[in-house]
C-alpha positions as CSV (number, residue, x, y, z in Angstrom):
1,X,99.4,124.3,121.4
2,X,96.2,123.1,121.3
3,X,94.3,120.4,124.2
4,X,91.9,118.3,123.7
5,X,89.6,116.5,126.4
6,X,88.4,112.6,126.7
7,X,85.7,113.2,128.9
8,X,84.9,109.7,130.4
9,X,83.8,110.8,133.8
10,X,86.7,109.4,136.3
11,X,88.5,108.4,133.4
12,X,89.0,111.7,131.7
13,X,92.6,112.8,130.3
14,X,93.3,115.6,127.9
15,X,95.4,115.3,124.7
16,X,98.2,118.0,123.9
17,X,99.0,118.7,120.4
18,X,102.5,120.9,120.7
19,X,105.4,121.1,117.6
20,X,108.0,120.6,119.6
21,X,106.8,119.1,122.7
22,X,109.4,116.6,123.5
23,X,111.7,119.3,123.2
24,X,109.3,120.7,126.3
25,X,108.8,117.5,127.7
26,X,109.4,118.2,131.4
27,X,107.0,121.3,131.2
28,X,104.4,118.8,129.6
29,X,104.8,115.0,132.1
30,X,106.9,116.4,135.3
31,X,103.6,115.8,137.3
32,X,103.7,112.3,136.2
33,X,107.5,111.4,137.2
34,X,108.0,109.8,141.1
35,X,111.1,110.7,142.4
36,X,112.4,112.9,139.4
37,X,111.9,109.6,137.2
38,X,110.5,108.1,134.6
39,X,109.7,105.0,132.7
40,X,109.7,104.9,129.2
41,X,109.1,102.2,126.5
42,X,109.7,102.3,123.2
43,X,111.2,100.7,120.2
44,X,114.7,100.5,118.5
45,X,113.8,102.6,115.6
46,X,112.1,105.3,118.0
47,X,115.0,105.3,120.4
48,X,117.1,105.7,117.7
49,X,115.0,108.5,116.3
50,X,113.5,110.2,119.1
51,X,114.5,108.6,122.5
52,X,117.5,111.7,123.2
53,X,115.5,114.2,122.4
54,X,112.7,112.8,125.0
55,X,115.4,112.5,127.5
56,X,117.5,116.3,126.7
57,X,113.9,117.4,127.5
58,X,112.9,115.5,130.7
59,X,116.5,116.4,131.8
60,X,115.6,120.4,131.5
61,X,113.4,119.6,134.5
62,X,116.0,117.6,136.7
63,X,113.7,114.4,135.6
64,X,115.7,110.9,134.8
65,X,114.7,108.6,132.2
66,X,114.9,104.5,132.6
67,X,114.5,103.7,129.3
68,X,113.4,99.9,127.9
69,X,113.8,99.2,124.3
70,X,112.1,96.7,122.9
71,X,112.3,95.6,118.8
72,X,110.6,97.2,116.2
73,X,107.8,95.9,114.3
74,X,104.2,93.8,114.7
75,X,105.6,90.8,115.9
76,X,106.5,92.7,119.2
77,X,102.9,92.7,119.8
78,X,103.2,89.5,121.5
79,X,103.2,86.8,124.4
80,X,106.4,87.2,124.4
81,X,107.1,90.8,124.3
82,X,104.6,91.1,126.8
83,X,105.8,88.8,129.0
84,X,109.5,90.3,128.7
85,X,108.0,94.2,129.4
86,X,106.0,93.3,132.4
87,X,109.0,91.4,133.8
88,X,111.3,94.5,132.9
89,X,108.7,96.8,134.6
90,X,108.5,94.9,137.4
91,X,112.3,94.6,138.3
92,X,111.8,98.8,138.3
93,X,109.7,98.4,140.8
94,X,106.9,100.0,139.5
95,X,104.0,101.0,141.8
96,X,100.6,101.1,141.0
97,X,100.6,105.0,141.6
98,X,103.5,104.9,138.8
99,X,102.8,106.3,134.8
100,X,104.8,104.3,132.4
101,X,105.3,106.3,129.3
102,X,105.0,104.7,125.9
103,X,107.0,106.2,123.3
104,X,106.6,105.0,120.0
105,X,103.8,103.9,117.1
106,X,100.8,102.2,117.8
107,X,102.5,98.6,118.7
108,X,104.3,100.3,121.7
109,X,101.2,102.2,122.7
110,X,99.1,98.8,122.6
111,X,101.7,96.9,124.5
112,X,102.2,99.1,127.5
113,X,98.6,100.4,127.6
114,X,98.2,96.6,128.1
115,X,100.9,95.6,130.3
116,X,99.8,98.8,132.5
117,X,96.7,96.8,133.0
118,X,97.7,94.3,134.3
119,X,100.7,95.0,136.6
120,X,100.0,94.8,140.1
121,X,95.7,95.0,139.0
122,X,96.5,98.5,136.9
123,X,99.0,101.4,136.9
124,X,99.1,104.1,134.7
125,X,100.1,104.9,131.9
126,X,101.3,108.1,129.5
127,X,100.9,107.8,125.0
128,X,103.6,110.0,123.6
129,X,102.8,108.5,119.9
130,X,105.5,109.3,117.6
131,X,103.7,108.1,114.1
132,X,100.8,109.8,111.8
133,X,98.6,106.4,112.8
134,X,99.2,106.4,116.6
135,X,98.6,110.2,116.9
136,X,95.4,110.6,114.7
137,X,93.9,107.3,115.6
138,X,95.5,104.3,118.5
139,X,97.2,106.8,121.0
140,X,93.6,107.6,122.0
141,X,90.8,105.9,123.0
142,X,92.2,103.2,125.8
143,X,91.9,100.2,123.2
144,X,95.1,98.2,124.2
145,X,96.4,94.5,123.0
146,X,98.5,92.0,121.5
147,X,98.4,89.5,118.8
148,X,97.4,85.9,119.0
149,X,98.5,82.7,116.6
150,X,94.3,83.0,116.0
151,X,94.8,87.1,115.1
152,X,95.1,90.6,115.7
153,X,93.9,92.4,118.5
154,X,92.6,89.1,119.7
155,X,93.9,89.6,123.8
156,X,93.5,92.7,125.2
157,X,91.7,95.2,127.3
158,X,90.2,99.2,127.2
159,X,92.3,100.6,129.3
160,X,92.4,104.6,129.2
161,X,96.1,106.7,129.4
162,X,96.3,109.4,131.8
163,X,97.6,112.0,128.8
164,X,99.0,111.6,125.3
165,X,101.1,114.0,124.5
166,X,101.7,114.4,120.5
167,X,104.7,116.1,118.8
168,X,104.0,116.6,115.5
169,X,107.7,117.0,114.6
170,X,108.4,113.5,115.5
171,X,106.7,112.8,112.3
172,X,109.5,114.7,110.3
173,X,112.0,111.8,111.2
174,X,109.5,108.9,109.9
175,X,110.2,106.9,106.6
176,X,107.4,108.4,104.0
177,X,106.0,104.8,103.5
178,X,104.8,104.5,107.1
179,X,103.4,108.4,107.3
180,X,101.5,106.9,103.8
181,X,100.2,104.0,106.5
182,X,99.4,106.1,109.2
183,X,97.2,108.6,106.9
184,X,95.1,105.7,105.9
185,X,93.6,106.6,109.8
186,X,93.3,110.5,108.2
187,X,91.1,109.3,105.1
188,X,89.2,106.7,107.5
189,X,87.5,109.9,109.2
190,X,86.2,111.2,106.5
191,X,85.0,108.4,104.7
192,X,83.0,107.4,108.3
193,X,81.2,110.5,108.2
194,X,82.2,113.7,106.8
195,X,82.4,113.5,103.4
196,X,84.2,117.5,103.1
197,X,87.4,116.1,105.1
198,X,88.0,113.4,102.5
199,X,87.6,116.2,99.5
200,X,90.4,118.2,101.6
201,X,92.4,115.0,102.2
202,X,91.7,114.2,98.0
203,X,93.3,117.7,97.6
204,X,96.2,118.1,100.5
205,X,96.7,114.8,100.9
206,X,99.6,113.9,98.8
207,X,101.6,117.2,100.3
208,X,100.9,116.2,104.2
209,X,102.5,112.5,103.2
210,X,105.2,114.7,101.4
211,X,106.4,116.4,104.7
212,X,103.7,119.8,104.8
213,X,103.5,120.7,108.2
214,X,100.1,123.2,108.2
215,X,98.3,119.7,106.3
216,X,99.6,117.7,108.8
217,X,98.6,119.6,111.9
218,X,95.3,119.4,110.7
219,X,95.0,115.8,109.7
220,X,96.4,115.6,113.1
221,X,93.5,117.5,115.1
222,X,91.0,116.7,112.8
223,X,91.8,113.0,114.0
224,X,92.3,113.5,117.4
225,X,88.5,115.5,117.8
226,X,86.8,113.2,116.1
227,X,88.1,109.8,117.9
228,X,87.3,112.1,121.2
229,X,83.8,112.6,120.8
230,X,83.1,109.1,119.6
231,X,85.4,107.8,122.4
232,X,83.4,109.5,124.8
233,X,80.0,109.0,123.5
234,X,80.8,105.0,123.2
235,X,84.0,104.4,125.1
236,X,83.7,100.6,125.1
237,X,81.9,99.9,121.3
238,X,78.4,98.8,123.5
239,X,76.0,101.7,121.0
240,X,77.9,100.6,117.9
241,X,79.1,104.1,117.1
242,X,83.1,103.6,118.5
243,X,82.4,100.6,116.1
244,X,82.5,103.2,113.1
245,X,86.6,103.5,113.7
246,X,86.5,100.0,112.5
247,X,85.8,101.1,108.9
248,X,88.7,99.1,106.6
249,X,89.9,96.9,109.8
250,X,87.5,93.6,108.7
251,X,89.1,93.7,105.7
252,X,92.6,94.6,106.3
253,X,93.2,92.5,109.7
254,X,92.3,89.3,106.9
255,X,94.9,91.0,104.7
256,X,97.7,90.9,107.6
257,X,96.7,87.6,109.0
258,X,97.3,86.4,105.3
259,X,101.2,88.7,105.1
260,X,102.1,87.1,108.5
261,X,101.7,90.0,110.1
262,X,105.1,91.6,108.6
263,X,106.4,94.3,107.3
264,X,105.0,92.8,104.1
265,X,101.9,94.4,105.0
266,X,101.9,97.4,107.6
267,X,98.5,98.1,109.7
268,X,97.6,101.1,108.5
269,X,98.2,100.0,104.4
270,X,95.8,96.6,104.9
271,X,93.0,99.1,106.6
272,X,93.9,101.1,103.6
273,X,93.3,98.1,101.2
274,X,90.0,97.6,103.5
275,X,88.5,100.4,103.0
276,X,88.7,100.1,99.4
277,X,87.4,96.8,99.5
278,X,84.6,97.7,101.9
279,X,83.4,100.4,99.1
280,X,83.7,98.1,96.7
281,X,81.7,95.6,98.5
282,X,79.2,97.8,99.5
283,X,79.2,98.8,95.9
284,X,78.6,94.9,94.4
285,X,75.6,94.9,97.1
286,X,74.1,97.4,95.2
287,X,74.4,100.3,98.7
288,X,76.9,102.5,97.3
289,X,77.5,104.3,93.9
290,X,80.2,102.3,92.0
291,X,81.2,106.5,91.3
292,X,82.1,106.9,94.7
293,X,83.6,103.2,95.3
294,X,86.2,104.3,92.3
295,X,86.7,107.7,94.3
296,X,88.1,106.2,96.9
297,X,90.1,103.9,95.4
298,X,91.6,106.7,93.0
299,X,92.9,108.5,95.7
300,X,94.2,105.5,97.9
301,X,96.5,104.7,94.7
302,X,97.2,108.2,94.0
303,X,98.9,108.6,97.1
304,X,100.8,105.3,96.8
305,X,98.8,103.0,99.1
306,X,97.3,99.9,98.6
307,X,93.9,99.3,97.0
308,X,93.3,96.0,96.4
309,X,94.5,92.7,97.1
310,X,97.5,92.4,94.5
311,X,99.0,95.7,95.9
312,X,98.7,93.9,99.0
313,X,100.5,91.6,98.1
314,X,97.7,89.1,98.8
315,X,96.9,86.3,96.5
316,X,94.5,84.1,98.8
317,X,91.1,82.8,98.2
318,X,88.3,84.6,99.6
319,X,87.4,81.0,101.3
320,X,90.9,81.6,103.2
321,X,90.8,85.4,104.0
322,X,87.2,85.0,105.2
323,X,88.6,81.9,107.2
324,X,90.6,84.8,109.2
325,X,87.9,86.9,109.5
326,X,86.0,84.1,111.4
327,X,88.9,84.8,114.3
328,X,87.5,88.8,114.5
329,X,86.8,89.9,118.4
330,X,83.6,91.3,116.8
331,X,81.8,88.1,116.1
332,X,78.8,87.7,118.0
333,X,76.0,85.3,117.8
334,X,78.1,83.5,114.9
335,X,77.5,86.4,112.6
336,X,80.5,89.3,111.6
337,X,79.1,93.2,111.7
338,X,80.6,94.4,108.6
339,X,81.2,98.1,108.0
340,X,79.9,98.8,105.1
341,X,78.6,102.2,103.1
342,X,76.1,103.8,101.8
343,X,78.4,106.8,100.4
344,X,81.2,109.0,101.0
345,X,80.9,110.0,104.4
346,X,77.9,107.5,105.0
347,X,79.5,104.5,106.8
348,X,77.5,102.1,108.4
349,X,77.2,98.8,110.6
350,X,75.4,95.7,108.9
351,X,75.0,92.8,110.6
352,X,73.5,90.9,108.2
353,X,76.3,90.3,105.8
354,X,76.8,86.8,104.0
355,X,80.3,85.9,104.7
356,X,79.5,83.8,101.5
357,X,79.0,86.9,99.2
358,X,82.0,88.2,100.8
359,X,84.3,85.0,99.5
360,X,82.6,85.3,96.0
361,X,83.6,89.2,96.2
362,X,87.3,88.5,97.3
363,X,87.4,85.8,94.8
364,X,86.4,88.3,91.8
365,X,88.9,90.6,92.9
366,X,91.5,88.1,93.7
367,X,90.5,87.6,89.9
């Protein structure tokens, strides 16, 4: 078992990394249950997966579940499905003292972290994240939103959980290409800033999307400490260091604008294909070693993910995937911080990019 803290001040929460925690569940979220009960949220393929376990656990403890299952996939992340929660959650008769569990990936955890607040001005709310992406990267961190016709992420709120409880064995029921998508968020931290973790992730990388359990337990921590301390120093991006999680997401939010925002396309591949095209942006700028730019790319294709916009299945002009960028929550002052880098493990903001140069670059590789 290992904890982790958040510490924001009033805000604080600690994150539990246990094998086998649902299994424990009661032990782990009984303070968090009024009247013997809780609410959870999740998705059909995570009820189907992981939803009895959750409950055989809870049960241990005299606790009750009242389960709401919503469809799997990004389009859930919507008007819609918000819309349909909150009414669901309010027909509970939730309270404002109550802690709604999400149960699921990172489109669950994004939907009730934001449906938590808004019902009645803010309840709370509990991540159980049952995928490599939401347990090394979205589970923590209080970033929480929906989709718009104009993009991703485009209506939300922070909003921090009161716990997030990860179970690493959840991953073991997980088809292999979405662990490959959710360790896109593993390689991410080490390309930000620590160039070591992405020469363990080039060597154990391939076995921890394989199913090895040591390799993923410390993908898993390895994520989870480093999104606390940057969390805490910059919990709502305003120093421009949370802003460094970003690395890939430019990119790759164009990339699943352009796929529809389908399973075409899942998150964590397009910030995968980001991140290659960020090197190899920063590389055409003349700021990084074209050495290093082909490094990364190796070992995003070596492990099967996409690296470019044809494995993304993405044949757009760089006029229209820059025409998607113009839609990013980041724009300020009509000009798009880019992250860009300087090296393995040297990431960095620039917010002087020419969204120009960036349509030429697209274009070449489109090419």
């Amino acid at each position: 078992m290992t904890t982790v803290a958040v510490s924001l001040g009033a805000r604080s929460y600690d994150i539990l990394i246990e094998d086998g925690a649902l299994d424990r569940a009661a032990i782990h979220l009984a303070r968090f249950a009024r009247d013997k009960r809780l609410i959870v949220v999740t998705d059909d393929d995570v009820a189907a997966a992981q939803l009895d376990r959750l409950e055989a656990g809870l049960a241990g403890g005299g606790i009750a579940i009242e389960p709401i299952v919503l469809p799997s996939g990004e389009s859930t992340k919507s008007w819609r499905f918000l819309e349909t929660l909150t009414d669901r959650l309010l027909a509970l008769d939730v309270e404002r003292s109550d802690h709604v569990v999400a149960l699921g990936g990172g489109v669950i955890g994004d939907l009730v972290g934001f449906a938590a607040s808004m019902l009645k001005r803010g309840c709370h709310f509990v991540q159980v994240p049952t995928t490599l992406l939401a347990q090394v990267d979205s589970s923590v961190g209080g970033k929480t939103a929906i989709n718009s016709a104009a993009g991703k992420n485009l209506v939300g709120a922070f909003y921090q959980p009161a716990f997030v409880l990860i179970d690493p064995a959840t991953l073991d029921t997980l088809p292999p290409r979405d662990v490959a998508a959710g360790y896109a968020e593993v390689v991410k931290y080490g390309l930000i800033d620590d160039a070591a973790f992405f020469a363990w992730c080039e060597a154990y990388g391939a076995a921890l999307i394989a199913g090895d359990r040591a390799a993923r337990a410390i993908a898993i921590e390895k994520g989870v400490r480093a999104k606390a301390a940057i969390v805490a120093d910059d919990e709502r991006e305003t120093t421009g260091r949370r802003a460094l999680l970003n690395l890939g997401h430019t990119f790759g939010h164009a990339l699943e604008a352009e796929t529809g925002f389908s399973d075409t396309l899942l998150h964590g591949e397009g910030v995968a294909a980001g991140m290659a095209l960020a090197f190899r942006f920063s590389a055409r700028q003349g700021l990084c070693d074209p050495a290093d730019a082909a490094r990364v790319t190796d070992h995003l294709r070596s492990v099967g993910l996409p690296h470019d916009l044809a494995t993304a299945h993405v044949d757009a002009s760089g006029a229209a995937l820059v025409a998607h960028m113009l839609h990013d929550k980041k724009m300020a002052g009509g000009k798009l911080p880019f992250l860009l880098a300087r090296g393995i493990g040297q990431t960095f903001l620039a917010r002087d990019v020419d969204l120009a140069d960036v349509a030429a670059f697209l274009d070449e590789e489109r090419g």
